[in-house]
C-alpha positions as CSV (number, residue, x, y, z in Angstrom):
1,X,15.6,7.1,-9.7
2,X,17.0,10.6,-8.7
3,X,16.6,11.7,-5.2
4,X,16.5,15.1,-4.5
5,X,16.4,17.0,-0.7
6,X,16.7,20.7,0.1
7,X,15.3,23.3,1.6
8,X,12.2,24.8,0.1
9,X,8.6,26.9,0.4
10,X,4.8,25.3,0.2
11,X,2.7,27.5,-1.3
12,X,-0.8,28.0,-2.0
13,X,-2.7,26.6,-5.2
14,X,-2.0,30.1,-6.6
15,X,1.6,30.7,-5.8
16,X,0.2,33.8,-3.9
17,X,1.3,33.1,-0.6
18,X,3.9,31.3,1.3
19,X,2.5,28.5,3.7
20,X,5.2,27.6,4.7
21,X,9.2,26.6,4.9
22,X,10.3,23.2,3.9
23,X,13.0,20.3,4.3
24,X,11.8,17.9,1.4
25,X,13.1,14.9,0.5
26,X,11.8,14.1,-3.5
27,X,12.2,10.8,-5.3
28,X,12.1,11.7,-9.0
29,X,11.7,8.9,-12.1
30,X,11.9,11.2,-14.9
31,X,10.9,11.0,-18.1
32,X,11.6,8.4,-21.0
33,X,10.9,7.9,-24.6
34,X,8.1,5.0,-23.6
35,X,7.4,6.2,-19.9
36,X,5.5,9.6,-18.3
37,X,7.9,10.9,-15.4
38,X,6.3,10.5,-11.8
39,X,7.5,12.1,-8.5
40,X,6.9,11.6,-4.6
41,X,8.3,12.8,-1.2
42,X,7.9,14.3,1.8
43,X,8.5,17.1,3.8
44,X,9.2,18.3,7.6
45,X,7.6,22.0,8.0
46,X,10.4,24.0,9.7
47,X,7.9,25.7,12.0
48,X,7.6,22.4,13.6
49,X,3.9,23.0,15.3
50,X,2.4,24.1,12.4
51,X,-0.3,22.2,11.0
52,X,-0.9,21.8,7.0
53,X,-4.6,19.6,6.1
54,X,-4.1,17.4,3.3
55,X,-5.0,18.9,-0.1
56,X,-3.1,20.4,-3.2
57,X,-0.6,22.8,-3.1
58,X,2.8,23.9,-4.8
59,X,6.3,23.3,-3.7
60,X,9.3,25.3,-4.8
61,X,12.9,23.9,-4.3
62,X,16.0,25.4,-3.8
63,X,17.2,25.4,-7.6
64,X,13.6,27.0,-7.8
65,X,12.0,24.6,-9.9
66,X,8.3,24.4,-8.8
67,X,5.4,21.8,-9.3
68,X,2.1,20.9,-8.0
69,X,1.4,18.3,-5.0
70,X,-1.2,16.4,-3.5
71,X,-0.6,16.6,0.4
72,X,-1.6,12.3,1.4
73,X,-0.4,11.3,4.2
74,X,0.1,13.6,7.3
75,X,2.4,11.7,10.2
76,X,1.4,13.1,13.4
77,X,4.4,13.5,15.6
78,X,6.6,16.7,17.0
79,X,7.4,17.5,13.8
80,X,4.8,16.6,11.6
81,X,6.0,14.4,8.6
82,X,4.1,14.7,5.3
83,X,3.8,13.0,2.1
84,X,2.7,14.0,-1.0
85,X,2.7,13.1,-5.0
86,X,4.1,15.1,-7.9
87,X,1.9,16.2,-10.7
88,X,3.4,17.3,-14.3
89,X,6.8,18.5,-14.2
90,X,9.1,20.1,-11.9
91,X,9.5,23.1,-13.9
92,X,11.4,26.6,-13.6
């Protein structure tokens, strides 16, 4: 398992808009001949009172791959921690 942290942007389900800046932490199982690759982490927003309801969104990361999350668990707190899964590929 590869983990992977950085600095990146949430964005909207359409990759219109920036929701926000991100310090993710990413735990990435990828791909083999017999297995599907799966993907998890969290994230701290930098703008540490803003708030982000759960739902699906996208997340780019520094080396600019991007791929699609499902917000699941917010952790209250000053900041607020959130965890989300992968879906498909982390892509470029």
């Amino acid at each position: 398992m590869e983990t992977i942290s950085g600095t990146g942007k949430l964005y909207d389900t359409n990759q219109k808009q920036v929701i926000a800046t991100v310090d993710y932490t990413i735990w990435h199982n990828p791909p083999t001949k017999f297995t599907f690759g799966e993907w998890h982490g969290e994230f701290i927003p930098e703008d540490e009172h803003l708030f982000i309801q759960l739902g699906e969104y996208t997340i780019e990361l520094q080396d600019k791959r991007k791929g699609k999350i499902l917000i699941t668990k917010i952790q209250p707190g000053v900041p607020n921690h959130y965890q989300f899964q992968g879906s498909g590929s982390l892509i470029l």
